[in-house]
C-alpha positions in Angstrom: 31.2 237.3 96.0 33.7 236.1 98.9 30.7 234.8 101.1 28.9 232.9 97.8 32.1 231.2 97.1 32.6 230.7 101.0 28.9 229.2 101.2 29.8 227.0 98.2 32.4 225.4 99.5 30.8 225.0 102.6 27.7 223.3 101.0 30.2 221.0 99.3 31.5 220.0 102.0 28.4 218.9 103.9 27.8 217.0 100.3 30.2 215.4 100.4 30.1 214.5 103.8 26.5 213.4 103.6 27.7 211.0 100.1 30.2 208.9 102.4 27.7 208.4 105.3 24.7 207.7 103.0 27.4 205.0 101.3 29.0 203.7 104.2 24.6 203.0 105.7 23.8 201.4 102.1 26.8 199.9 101.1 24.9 196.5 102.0 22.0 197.3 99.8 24.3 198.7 97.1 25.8 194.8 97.3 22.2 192.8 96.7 22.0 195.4 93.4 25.4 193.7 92.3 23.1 190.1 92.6 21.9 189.1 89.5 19.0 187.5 91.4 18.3 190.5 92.8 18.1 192.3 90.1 15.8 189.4 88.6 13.3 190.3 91.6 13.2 194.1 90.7 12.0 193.7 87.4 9.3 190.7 88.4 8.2 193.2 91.0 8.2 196.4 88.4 6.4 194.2 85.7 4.0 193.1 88.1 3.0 197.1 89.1 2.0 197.3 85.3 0.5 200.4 83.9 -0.2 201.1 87.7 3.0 202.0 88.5 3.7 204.5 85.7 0.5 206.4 86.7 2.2 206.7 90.0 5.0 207.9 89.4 3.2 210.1 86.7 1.4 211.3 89.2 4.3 212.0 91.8 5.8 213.8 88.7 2.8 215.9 88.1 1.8 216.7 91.9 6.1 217.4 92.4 5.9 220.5 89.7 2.5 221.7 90.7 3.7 221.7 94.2 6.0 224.0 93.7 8.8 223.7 97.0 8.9 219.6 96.7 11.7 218.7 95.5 12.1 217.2 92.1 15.1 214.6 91.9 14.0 211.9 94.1 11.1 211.3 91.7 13.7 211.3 88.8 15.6 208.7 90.7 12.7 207.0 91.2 11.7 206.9 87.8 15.0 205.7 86.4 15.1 202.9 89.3 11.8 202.0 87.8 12.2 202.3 84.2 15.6 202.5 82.7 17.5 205.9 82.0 15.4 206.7 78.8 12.4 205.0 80.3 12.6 207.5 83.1 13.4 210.2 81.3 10.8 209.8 78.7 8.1 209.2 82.0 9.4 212.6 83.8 9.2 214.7 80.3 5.4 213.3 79.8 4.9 214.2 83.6 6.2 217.7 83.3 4.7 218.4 80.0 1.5 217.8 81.6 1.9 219.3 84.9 3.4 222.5 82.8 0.1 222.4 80.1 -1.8 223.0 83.4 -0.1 225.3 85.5 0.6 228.0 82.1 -2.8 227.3 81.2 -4.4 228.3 84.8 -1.6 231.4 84.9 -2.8 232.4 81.7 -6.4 232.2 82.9 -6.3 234.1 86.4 -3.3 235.7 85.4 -1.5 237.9 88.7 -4.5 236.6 90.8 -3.1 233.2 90.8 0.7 234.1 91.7 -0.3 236.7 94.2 -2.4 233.3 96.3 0.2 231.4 95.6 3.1 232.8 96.5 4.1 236.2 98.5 3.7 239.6 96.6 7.2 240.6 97.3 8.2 237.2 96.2 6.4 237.6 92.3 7.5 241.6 92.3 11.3 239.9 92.1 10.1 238.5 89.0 8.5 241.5 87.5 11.2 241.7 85.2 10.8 238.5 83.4 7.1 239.1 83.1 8.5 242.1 80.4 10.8 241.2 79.3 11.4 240.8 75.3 13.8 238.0 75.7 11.6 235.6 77.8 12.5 233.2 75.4 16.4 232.7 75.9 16.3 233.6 79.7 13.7 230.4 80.3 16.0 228.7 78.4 18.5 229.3 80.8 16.8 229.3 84.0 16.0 225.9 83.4 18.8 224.6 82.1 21.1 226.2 84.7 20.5 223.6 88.1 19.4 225.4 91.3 16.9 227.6 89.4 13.3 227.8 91.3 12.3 225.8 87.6 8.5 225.1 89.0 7.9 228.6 90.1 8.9 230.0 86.9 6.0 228.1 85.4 3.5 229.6 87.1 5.6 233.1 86.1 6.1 232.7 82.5 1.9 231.9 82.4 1.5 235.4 82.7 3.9 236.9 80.0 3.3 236.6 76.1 5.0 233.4 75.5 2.8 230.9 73.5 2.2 227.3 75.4 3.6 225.4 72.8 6.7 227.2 72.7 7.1 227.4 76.5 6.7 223.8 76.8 9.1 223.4 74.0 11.8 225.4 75.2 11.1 224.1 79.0 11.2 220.3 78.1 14.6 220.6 76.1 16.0 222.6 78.9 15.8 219.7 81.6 16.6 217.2 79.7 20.4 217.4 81.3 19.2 217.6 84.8 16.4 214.8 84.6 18.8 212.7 82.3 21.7 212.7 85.2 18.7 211.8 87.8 17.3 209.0 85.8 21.0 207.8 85.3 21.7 207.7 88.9 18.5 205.4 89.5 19.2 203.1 86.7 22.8 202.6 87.3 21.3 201.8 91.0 19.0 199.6 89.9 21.7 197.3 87.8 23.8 197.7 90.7 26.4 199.4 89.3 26.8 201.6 92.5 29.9 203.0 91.8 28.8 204.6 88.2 26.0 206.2 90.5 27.8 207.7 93.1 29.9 209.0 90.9 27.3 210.7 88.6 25.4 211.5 91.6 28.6 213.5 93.3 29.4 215.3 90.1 25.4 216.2 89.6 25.5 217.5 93.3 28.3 219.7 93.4 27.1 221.1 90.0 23.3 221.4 91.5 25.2 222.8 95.2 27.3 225.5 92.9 23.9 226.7 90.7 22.1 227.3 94.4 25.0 229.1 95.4 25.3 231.0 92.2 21.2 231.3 92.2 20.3 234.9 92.6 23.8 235.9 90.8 22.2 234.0 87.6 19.1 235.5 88.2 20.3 239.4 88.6 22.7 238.6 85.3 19.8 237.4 83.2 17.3 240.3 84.9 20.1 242.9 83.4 20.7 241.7 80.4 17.3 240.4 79.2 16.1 243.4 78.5 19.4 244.8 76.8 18.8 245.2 72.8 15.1 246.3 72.9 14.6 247.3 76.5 12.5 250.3 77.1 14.3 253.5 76.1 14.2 257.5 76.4 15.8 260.3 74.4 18.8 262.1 76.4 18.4 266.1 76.3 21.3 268.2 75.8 21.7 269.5 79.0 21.8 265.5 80.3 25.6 265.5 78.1 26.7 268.4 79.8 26.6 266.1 83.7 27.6 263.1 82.1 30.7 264.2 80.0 32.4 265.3 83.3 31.5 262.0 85.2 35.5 261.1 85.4 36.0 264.3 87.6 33.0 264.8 88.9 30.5 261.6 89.4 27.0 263.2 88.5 24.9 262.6 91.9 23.1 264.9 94.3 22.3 264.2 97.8 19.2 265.3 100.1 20.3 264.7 103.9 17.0 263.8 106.4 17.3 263.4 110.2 13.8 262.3 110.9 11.8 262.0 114.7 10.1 258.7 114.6 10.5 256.1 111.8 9.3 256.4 108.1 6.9 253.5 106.6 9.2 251.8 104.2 6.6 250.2 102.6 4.5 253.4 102.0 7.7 254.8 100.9 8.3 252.1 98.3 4.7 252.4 97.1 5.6 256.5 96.6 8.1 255.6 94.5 6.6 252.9 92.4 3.8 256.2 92.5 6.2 258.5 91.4 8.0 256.4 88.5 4.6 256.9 86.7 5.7 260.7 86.4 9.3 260.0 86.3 10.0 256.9 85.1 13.5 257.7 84.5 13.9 257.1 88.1 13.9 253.4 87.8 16.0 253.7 84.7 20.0 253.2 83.9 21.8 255.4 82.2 23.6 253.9 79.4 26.7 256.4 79.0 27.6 254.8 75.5 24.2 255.8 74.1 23.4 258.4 76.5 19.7 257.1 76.7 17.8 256.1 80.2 17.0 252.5 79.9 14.6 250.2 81.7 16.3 247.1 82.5 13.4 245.6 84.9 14.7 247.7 88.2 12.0 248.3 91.1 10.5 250.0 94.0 13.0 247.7 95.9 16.2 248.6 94.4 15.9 252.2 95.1 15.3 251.4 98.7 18.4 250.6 101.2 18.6 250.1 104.9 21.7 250.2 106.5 23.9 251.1 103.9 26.3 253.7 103.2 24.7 256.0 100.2 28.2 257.7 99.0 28.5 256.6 95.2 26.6 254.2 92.7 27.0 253.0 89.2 24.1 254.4 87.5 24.7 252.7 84.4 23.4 249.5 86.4 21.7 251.5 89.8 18.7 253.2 89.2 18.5 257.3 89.2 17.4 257.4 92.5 18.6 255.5 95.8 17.5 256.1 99.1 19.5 254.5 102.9 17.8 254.6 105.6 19.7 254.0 109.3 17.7 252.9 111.9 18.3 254.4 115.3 16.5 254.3 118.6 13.9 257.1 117.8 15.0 258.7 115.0 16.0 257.7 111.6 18.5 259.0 109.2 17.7 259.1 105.8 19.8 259.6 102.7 18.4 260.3 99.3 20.3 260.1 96.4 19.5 261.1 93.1 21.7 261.4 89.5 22.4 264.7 88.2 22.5 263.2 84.3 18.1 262.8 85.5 17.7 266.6 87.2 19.1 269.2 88.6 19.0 271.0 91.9 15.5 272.4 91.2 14.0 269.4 90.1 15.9 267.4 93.0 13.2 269.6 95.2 10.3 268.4 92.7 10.5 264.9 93.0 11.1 265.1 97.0 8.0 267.3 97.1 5.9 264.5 94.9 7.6 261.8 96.6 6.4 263.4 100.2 2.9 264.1 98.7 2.2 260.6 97.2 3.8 258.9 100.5 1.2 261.1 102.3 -1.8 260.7 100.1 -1.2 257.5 98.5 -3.9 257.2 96.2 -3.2 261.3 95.4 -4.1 262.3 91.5 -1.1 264.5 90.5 -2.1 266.5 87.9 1.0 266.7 86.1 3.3 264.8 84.1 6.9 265.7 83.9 8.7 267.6 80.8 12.1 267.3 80.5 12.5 269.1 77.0 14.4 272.3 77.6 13.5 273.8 73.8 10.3 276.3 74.8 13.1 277.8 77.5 15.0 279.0 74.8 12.4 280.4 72.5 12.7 284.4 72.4 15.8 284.3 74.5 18.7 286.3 72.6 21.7 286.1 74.4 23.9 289.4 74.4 27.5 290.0 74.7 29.7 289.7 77.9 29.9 292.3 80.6 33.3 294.6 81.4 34.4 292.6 84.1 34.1 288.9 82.2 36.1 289.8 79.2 39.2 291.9 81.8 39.1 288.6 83.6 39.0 286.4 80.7 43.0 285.3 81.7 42.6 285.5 85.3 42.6 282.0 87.0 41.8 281.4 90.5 44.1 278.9 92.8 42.6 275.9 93.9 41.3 276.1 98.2 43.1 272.5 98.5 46.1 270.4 97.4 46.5 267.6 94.9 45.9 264.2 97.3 45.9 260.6 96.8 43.1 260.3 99.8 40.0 258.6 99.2 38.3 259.0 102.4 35.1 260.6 101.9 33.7 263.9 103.8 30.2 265.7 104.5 31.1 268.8 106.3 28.7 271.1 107.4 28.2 274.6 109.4 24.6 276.1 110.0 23.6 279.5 110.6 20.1 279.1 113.1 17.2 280.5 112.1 17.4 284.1 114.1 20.7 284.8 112.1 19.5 283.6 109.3 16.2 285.8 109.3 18.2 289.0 110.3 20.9 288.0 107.3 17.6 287.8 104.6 15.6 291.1 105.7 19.4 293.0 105.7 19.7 292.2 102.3 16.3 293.0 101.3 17.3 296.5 102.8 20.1 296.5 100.9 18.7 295.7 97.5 20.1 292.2 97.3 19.0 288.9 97.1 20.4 286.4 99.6 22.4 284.7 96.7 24.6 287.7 96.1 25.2 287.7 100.3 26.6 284.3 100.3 28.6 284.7 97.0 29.7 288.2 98.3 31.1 285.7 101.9 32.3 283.3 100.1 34.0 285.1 97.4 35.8 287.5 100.3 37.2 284.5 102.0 38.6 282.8 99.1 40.7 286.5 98.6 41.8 286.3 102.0 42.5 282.8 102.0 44.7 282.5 99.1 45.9 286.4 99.0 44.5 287.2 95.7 42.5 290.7 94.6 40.2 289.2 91.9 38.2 286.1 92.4 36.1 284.2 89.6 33.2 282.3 90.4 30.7 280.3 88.4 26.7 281.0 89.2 24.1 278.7 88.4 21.0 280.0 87.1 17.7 277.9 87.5 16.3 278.4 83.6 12.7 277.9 84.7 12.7 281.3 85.8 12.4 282.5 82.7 9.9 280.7 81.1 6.3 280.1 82.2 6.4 276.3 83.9 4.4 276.8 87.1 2.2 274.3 85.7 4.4 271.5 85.1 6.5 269.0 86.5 10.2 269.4 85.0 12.4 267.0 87.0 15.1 267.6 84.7 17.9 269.6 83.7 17.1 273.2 82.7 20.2 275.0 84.7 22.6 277.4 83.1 25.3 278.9 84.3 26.9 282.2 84.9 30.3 281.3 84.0 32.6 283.7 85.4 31.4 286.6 87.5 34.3 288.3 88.4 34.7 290.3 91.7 37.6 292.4 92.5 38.0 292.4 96.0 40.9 294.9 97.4 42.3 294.8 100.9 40.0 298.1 102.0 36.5 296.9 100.7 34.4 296.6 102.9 31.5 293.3 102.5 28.8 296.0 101.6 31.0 297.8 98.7 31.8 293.9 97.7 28.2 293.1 97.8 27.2 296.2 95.6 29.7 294.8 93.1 28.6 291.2 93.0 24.6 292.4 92.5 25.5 294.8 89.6 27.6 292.4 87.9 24.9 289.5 88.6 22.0 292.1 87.2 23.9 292.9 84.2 24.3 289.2 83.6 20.8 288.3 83.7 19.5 291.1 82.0 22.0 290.0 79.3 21.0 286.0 79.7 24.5 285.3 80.2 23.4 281.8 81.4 22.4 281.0 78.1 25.3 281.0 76.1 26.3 278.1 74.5 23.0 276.3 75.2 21.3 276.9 72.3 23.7 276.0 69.6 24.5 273.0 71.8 20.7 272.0 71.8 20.5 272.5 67.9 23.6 270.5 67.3 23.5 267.8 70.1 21.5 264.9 67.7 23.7 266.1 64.9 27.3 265.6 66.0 29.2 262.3 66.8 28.6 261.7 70.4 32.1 261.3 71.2 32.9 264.5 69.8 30.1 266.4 71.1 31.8 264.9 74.4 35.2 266.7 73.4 33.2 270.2 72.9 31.6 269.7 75.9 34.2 269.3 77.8 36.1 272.2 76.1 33.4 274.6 76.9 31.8 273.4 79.9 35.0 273.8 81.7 34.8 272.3 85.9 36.9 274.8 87.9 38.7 274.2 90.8 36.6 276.8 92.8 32.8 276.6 92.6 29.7 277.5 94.2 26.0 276.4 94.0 22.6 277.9 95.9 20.0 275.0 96.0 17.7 277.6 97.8 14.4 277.0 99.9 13.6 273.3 101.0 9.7 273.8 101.6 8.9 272.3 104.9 5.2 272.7 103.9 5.7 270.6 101.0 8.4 268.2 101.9 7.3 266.5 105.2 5.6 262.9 106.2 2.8 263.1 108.0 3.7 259.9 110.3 7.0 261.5 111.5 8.7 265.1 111.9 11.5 266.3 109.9 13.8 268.0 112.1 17.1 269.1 109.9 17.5 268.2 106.1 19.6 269.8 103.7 21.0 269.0 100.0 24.2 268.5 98.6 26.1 268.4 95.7 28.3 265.3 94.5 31.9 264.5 96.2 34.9 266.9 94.8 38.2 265.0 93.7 41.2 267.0 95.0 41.7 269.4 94.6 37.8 270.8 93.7 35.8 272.5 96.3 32.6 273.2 96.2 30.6 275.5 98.4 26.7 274.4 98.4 23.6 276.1 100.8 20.1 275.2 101.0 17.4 276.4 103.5 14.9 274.3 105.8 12.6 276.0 108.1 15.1 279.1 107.9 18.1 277.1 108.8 20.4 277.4 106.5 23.0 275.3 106.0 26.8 275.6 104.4 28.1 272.3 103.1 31.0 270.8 101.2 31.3 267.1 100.1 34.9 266.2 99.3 37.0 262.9 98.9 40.7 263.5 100.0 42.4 262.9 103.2 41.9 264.2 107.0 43.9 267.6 105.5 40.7 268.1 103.5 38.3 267.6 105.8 40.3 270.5 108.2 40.2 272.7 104.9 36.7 272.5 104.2 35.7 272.9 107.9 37.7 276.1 108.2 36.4 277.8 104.7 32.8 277.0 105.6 33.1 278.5 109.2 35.4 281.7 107.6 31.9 281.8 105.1 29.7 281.8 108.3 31.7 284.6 110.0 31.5 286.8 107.1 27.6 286.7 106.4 27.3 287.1 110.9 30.0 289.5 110.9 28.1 291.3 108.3 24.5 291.3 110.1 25.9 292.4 113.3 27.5 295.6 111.1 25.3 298.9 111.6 
């Protein structure tokens, strides 16, 4: 905003300079107007040209709109010079009537054919939003009302939409009235000699024209989100969608995939992958409207998801769309951020739509056989959830310290530790041998060093549990959210255990939890209730139930390097991340790529925090290495 009023002013300036100089050359000229013989000669001269003259300047009129860069004013001018202030105006209105009949009537004829010859692809995609929108009426109203508007381009845009001729040409010719009746004054005034009357109206027309240049694309971006607003294209919010958004005030509902790549990736390949891919998931180029809790299309595209050379650590995704992507240039590699909300998907179906992104970047014109589903009903059919284990309901009053203090920081921090691949390998076939998955391992690590860390006995940890496992969705697409929660497993962990008698804890009280579909609860009276309860108290229950400790752990599991790669460049490190903590929350996140697996946590705090999260993740790692290395 600072550098549009800084250009403004500038322009102004250079206005105004250019007013005095122009003056200070004509100020003779400006003296014969004053001369009523003068005057006398114009009008001889003008009634002489006959109807010749008006079909010139009819014509300059006509070629000026069809001709879309030239300049209209001077003809305006020229008009009033010619032919009075009404005169003029009366000639420019016939002109662009005609010249506006023509264009909207070839537009409507060739359609996108025509605006794709005339004017740069990239160019008519900025418009794309007008072209469906279901206000077309009142935003060409305004854009040609408003000075500084591309007014002739919009012509040829508007042919293509559903707007009538007669009620474009309607709406078009009372909108410049203003601007051609200021233009027309200026050359009559001139004409009578009245010089002063014209530089006047001439300055105050300028700086108003100057300001709606300045303001151009800020006019433009208001009217493309908010023409759309009242009966934009809209979709349902599931329940589990509440659950992400309720807590955004704590915890800002985004996920992050991290890519250093060897070579550079085809940003316009990319862009047509996504424009690809929001055919499956249109949500992607959505907002979400918080009030409503409904994705809505507000005319975002291919190009606002895509970012170069910016830092990716927060949007508004009530006005971003659910995806963005940065990527940072460097010498022969580039770094490449992906963003996507957590309201659209969860972890799971984060690794979906990078695996269809990679596939229709890769094979462009690829036929992906599915479409997604989002619905999380069928997971809950013949699911009955049982009653807690021993160990949740002794722990029910047992609260866990948080790993950090209360700050006022804001700096923001991606720490990171990786275990290589040989570690990594000998950490997932000892577990095997021990009858484990690798998810009990790391919560097993984790949940040790939290006891030692803050001398406590009995830690309590919340598990997600990816709900597509138990239901039959191999053949479908489901970026959405279908992840419940283990709520509170509850480990006792005593100065003499050992990791292996802690792991044997955490994989009985994990089996007993799913074999009880603990990660359930709560889900299905939520998603029976959730269209029936005002939303601002189903926000309050939400809350209330879905409660965000200060300790908390998620598994995004297995990036597969077979399915998410780019055939034009190598993927050497990439892991995914979960939204930045407030102070004091800590999360502990791990994913896997090509058998590196990576411990993250992404916080906002002060330096403090970024020494706290550095030492937990490398206490975590020394645990799970400590442990392979045990006979």
């Amino acid at each position: 905003m600072k550098k549009t009023y800084k250009r403004i002013i500038l322009y102004c300036l250079v206005f105004v300079g250019l007013v005095i100089s122009i003056t200070a050359i004509l100020f003779p000229h400006f003296q014969k107007l004053s001369d009523p013989v003068c005057q006398a000669e114009i009008r001889e001269w003008v009634n002489r040209m006959g109807i010749m003259g008006v079909i010139a300047v009819l014509g300059l009129q006509i070629l000026q709109i069809i001709i879309a860069f030239i300049p209209g004013e001077p003809v305006e001018i020229l008009s009033g010079a010619l032919y009075g202030t009404v005169g003029g105006l009366l000639l420019c209105l016939i002109g662009c009537l005609i010249a506006s009949s023509l264009i909207f009537s070839l537009s409507k004829h060739f359609g996108k054919k025509l605006l794709y010859a005339l004017f740069s692809k990239e160019k008519v995609q900025s418009w794309k939003w007008l072209q469906d929108s279901k206000k077309c009426t009142m935003v060409t109203f305004i854009l040609f009302f408003i000075p500084g508007t591309p007014k002739d381009m919009l012509t040829y845009i508007v042919g293509v939409t559903d707007m009538s001729i007669n009620k474009f040409l309607l709406i078009s010719s009372l909108a410049r009235i203003p601007s051609v009746l200021s233009s027309t004054m200026i050359g009559a005034t001139m004409r009578r000699g009245d010089w002063e009357i014209s530089i006047i109206v001439f300055f105050i027309t300028g700086i108003i024209g100057i300001t709606g240049i300045g303001f151009n694309e800020k006019i433009i971006d208001f009217c493309r989100r908010h023409s759309n607003r009242e009966n934009c294209t809209e979709t349902d919010y599931q329940c589990m969608d509440l659950v992400e958004a309720a807590h955004r005030h704590k915890i800002y509902p985004l996920m992050y995939c991290h890519i250093e790549i060897k070579g550079q990736l085809d940003i316009n390949r990319l862009k047509t992958a996504i424009q690809q891919a929001s055919h499956y998931v249109p949500e992607i180029l959505y907002t979400y409207n918080f009030r409503l809790g409904k994705f809505t299309d507000i005319g975002l595209t291919k190009d606002d998801v895509v970012l170069q050379e910016k830092t990716l650590l927060d949007w508004d995704l009530s006005v971003k769309p659910q995806v963005q992507i940065n990527i940072s240039r460097q010498e022969k590699q580039d770094i490449v951020t992906i963003g996507m909300s957590h309201i659209l998907t969860d972890g799971e179906g984060f690794l979906q739509f990078l695996y269809l992104l990679s596939l229709l970047y890769n094979e462009p014109y690829a036929d992906f056989p599915y479409s997604n589903y989002r619905a999380i009903t069928p997971f809950l059919e013949n699911i009955h959830v049982q009653k807690q284990t021993e160990q949740t309901r002794q722990g029910k009053r047992t609260k866990i310290p948080p790993l950090r203090n209360f700050s006022s920081g804001t700096d923001y921090f991606c720490i990171v530790s990786k275990i290589s691949r040989e570690d990594f390998l000998l950490l997932h076939a000892k577990a095997k041998r021990n009858h484990s998955t690798l998810n009990d391992v790391f919560m097993t690590a984790y949940s040790r060093v939290i006891a030692r860390t803050k001398d406590i006995d009995t830690v309590i940890l919340p598990c997600p549990a990816d709900l597509r496992r138990f239901g039959h969705v191999t053949d479908k697409l489901t970026v959405a959210n279908l992840t419940g929660i283990y709520r509170r497993i509850v480990i006792e962990i005593k100065p003499q255990h050992t990791f292996l008698e802690t792991l044997s804890q955490v994989h009985i009280e994990m089996e007993l939890q799913k074999s009880r579909y603990r990660c359930y609860a709560g889900i299905k009276l939520l998603n029976s209730t959730f269209h029936k309860i005002p939303r601002k108290l189903l926000q309050q229950i939400i809350k209330a139930n879905y409660r965000i400790l200060p300790v908390s752990y998620t598994n995004i599991g297995r990036i597969n390097h077979q399915k998410f790669r780019f055939n034009d460049c190598i993927i050497e490190n990439c892991y995914i991340t979960g939204t930045y903590r407030l102070p004091p929350d800590f999360q502990l996140s791990i994913s896997t790529f090509q058998d590196v697996c990576t411990l993250n946590c992404t916080l906002i705090g002060q330096p403090e925090d970024e020494r706290i999260g550095q030492y937990i993740l490398e206490q975590v790692k020394k645990e799970l290495l400590d442990w392979v290395q045990t006979k």
